[in-house]
N, C-alpha and C positions, 0 to 999 in steps of 0.2 A: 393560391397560385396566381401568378400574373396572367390574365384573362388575354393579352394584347403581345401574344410571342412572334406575330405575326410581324410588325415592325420591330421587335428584338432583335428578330434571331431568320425571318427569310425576306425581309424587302432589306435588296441593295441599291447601295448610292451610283446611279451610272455614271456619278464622274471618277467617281472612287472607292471600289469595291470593299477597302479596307478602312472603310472611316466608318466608325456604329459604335452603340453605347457597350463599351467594353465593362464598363461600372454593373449596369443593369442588365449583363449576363450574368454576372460575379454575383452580384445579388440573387437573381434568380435561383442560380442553383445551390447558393449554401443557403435561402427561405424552403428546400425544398431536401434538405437530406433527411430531415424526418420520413417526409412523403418516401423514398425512396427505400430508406432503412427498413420501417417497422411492414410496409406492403410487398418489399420483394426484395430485401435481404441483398440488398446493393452497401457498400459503404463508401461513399464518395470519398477522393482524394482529397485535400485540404488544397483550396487554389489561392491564389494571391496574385494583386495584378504583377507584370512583367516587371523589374526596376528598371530593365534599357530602351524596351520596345510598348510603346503604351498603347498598342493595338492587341498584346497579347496576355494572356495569366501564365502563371507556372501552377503545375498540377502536379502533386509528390503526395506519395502514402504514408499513410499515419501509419500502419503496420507492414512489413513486406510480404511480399505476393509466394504462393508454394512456390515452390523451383519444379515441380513437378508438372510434365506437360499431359497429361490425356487429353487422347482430340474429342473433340477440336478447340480448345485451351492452347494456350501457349506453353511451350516449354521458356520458365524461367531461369534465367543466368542466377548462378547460388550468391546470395549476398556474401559471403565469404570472398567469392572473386576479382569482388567490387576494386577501383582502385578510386582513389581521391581525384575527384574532378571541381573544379572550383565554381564552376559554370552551374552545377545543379546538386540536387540529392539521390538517392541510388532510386531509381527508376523512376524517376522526376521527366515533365515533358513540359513543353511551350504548346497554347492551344490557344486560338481564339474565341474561344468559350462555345461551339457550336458544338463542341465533343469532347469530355470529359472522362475521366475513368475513374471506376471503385474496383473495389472487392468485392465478390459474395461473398457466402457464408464458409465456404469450406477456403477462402481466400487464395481462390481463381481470379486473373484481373482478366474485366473486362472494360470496355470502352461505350459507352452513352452518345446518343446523338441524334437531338432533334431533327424531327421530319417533318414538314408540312401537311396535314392533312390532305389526301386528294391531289398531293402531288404525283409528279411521274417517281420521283425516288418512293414516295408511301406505294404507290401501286409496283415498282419490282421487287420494293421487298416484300410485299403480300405473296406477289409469285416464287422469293425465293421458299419464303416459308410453304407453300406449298408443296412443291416441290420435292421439300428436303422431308416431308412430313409421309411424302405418298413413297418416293426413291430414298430416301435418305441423304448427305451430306454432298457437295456439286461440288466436283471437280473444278478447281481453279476461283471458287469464289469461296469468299470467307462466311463462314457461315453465322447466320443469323439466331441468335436465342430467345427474343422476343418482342413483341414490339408494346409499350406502356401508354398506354391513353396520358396524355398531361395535357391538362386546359384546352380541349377540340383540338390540342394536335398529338403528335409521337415522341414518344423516345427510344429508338432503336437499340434492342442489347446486343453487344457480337461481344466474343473473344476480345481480351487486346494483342492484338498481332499488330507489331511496331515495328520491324526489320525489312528493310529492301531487300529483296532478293538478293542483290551482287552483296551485301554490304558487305558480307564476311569474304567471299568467293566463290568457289566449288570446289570440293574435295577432289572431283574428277569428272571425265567426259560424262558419263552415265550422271549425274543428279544436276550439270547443266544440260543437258536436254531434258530430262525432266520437268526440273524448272520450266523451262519452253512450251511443254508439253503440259504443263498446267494451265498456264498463261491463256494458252490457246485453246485448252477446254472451255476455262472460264467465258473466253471472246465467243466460241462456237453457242455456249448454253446462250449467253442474252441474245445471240443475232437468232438462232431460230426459236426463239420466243419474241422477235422483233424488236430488242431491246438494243437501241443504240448510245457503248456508252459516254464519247465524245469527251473525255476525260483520262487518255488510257495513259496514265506518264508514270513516271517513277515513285509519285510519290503515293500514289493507290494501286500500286499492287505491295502486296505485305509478304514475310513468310511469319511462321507462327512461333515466333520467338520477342521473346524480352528481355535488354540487354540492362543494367543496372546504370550504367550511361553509353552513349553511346560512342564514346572515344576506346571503349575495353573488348573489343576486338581489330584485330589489326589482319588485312585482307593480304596481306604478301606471309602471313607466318601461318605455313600448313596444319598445324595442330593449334589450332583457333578452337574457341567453343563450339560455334556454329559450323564447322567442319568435320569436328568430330560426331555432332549430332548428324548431320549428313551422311556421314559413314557406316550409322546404324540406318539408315533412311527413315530418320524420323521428323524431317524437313517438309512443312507442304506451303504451296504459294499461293495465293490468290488475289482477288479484286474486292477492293472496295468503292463508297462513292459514285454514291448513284443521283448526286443531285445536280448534274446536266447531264441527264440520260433523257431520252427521246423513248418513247412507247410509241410504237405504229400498229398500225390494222395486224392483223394474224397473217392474214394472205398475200402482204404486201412482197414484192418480189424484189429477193436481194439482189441481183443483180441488174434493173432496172429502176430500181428507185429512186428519186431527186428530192431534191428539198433545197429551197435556195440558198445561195452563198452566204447568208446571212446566220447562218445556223453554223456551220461551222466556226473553227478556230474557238472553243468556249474556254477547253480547261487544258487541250494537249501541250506541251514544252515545244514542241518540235514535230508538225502535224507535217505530211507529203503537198508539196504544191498543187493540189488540184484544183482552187482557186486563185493561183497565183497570179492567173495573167488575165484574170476580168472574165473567167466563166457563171455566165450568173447562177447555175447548179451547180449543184452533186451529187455522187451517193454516195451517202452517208456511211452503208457498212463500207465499202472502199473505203472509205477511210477512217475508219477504224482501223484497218486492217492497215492499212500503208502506217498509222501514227502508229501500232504495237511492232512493224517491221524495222520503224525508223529506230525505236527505241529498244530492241534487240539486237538491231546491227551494231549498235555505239558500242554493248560490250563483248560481242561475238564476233565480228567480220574480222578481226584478228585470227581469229582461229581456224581460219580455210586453210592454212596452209594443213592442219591436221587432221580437220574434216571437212575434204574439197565438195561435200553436198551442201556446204552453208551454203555457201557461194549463190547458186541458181536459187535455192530456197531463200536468202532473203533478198536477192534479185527478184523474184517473182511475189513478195510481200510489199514493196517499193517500189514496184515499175510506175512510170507515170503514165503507163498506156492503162488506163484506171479497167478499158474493157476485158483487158488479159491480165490485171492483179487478181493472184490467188481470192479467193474467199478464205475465211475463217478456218470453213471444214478441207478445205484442197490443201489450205498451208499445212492444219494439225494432217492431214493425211500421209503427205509430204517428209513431217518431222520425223511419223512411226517408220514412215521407209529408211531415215537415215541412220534413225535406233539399229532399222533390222538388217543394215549394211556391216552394222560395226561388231568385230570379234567382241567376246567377252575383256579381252585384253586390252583391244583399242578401248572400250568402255571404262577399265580402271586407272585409264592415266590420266594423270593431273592435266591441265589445261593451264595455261599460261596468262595471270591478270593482263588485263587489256591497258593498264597504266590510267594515266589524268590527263593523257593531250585531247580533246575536243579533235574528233574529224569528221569532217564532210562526208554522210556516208551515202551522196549520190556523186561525189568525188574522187572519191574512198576505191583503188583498184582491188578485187577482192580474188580477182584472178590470176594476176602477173604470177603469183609462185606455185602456178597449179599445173600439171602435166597437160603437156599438148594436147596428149589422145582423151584425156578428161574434159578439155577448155572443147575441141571438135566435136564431141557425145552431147554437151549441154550447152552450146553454144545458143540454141535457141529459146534458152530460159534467159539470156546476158543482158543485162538493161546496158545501153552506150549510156557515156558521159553525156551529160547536157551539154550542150554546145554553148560558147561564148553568148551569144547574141540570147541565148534562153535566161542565163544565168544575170544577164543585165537586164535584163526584164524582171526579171525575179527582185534584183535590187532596185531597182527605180520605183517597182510599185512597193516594195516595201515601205523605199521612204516618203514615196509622194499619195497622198490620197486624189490629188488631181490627175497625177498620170494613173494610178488605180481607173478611174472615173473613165480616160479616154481608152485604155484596155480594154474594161466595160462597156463602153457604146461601139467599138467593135468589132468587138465578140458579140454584141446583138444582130448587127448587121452584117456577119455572117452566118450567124444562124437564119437569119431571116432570107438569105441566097441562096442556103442550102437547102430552105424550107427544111429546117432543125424547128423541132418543137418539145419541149419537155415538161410534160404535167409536174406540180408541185406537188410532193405530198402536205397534206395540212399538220401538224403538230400540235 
């Protein structure tokens, strides 16, 4: 085995996280199917570098995967339903060699994925394994099957759960809050195990499905694979990706915690301005919380007009008054109230896809078509619009790192008026 994974596969380039030897990933793991085959009954996909993209491989099975889902496996789309995609072979994926998939033996696919020794991701996943060992299976995160010693570091086994949550839709009101309600277990279990995981985007959270490509479900046609699966509730969501996760002390306080600006912005698409205008802190679970709000409202805040508790709930997951955003457990608290607002019948109707226009969802009115007597009851949950002059702040330091810089000094020099002072946490 290559003794030296160390510069392989976890030192990145900081001028370009996407430049590495994509050859001697490729190498490494077809010198190592043996190792994997005859010790733990893996069969690796056959990979091959990308032909368009030479930062990637194409990963496709030599034999297909059950269609048969027990959890926590995925439920396989039946190669029968496959349709000809030109772009790949039937449950074929693009990886850049950090994560791989085989088969076991009863040909379950799962997903592989080196971990760095002594990292914070080797250290949560020791906790989830424990965890799932003492309680059994965590809501909202994907579970873990074991972790392989390979040359002083890991290879992490999970399931292969390869589906976004929205990809397909939701069959109805009842399995997207769910959904939600998975999410937000998963966010609850790492923040009070201190786990911050500064990563929370679309493309790590999974549900437990595999699709033969990924163009063969179509989210506007109700009797989809993935909605009919939904409709027996055999649908679960969770998180993966734990390699810009922060470990902090056990007793560290969630709502007081900082950690300088510099720790932020790592892996989220679309994180909450809480460093937007030169604060040289944060906290960190805040924003967790505001980055899974931002990225819940993009495909939900459409849907107040049918369930007016989004509204305030993800008004209160997005506020930028960071001291009165919900926590993790206040949000999920929050969701189970909206569940237990709604008839059995509001629960079985369909919900309306959210379409492909991109909106500003501190923009975004989520109130205009909500009853007055509702809009006056919760009014004190309503985040205002950011005002002009906030909003060009927000753009200027975007594009400028010198006006960043003079936002920066201050915001020091206000806090130093206020006599503001905010311990670091170390990382």
């Amino acid at each position: 085995m290559d003794p030296d994974l160390k510069s392989l596969f976890f030192t990145i380039n900081p001028d370009d996280p996407f430049v590495f030897d994509i050859q001697g990933r490729l190498d490494f793991w077809n010198n190592n199917r043996a190792f994997f085959a005859e010790t733990h009954g893996l069969s690796l996909y056959e990979l091959a570098l990308h032909q368009h993209h030479p930062s990637l491989l194409t990963c496709w099975p030599s034999q297909y995967p059950n269609s048969g889902g027990s959890y926590p496996y995925a439920h396989c789309e039946d190669i029968r339903q496959h349709t000809e995609w030109k772009y790949g072979k039937p449950f074929s994926t693009s990886t850049m060699g950090l994560v791989v998939y085989a088969n076991d033996q009863e040909k379950r696919p799962v997903a592989l994925k080196l971990v760095e020794h002594e990292s914070n991701e080797h250290t949560v996943l020791k906790l989830i394994i424990d965890v799932q060992n003492r309680d059994g299976y965590i809501p909202g995160i994907v579970p873990v099957l074991s972790l392989v010693a390979v040359a002083g570091h890991w290879a992490v086994v999970m399931p292969r759960w390869s589906c976004s949550p929205v990809h397909g839709w939701f069959c109805s009101v009842k399995e997207l809050l769910f959904c939600l309600e998975e999410l937000l277990s998963g966010l609850v279990f790492l923040h009070s195990h201190r786990v911050v995981h500064r990563d929370l985007s679309r493309q790590n959270c999974l549900a437990n499905l595999v699709l033969t490509n990924v163009n063969n479900v179509q989210s506007d046609n109700p009797a989809n694979w993935m909605q009919n699966l939904q409709a027996s509730h055999s649908v679960r969501y969770g998180w993966i990706d734990f390699g810009w996760a922060v470990v902090l002390p056990p007793l560290t306080a969630l709502e007081s915690c900082r950690l300088h600006c510099k720790q932020a912005h790592y892996g989220a698409w679309d994180p909450p301005p809480d460093v937007a205008l030169g604060e040289r802190t944060y906290n960190p679970f805040a924003f967790d919380v505001g980055t899974l709000g931002l990225y819940l409202a993009c495909f939900t805040q459409h849907l107040t007009p049918q369930i007016p508790l989004l509204a305030p709930f993800l008004d209160k997951m997005i506020t930028r008054n960071v001291a009165s955003r919900f926590t993790a457990q206040s949000a999920l608290d929050f969701l189970r109230f909206i569940q237990q607002t709604l008839t059995e019948e509001e629960l079985k109707e369909p919900c309306p896809h959210p379409g492909y226009k991109e909106q500003d969802s501190y923009m975004y009115d989520r109130w205009s078509a909500l009853p007055r007597h509702f809009v006056q009851e919760w009014q004190h949950m309503r985040e205002p619009a950011p005002s002009k002059l906030v909003r060009l702040g927000w753009r200027l330091a975007e594009m400028s790192s010198w006006f960043r810089g003079v936002l920066a000094f201050c915001q020091r020099g206000l806090d130093w008026v206020r006599g503001v002072h905010h311990d670091v946490s170390s990382t």
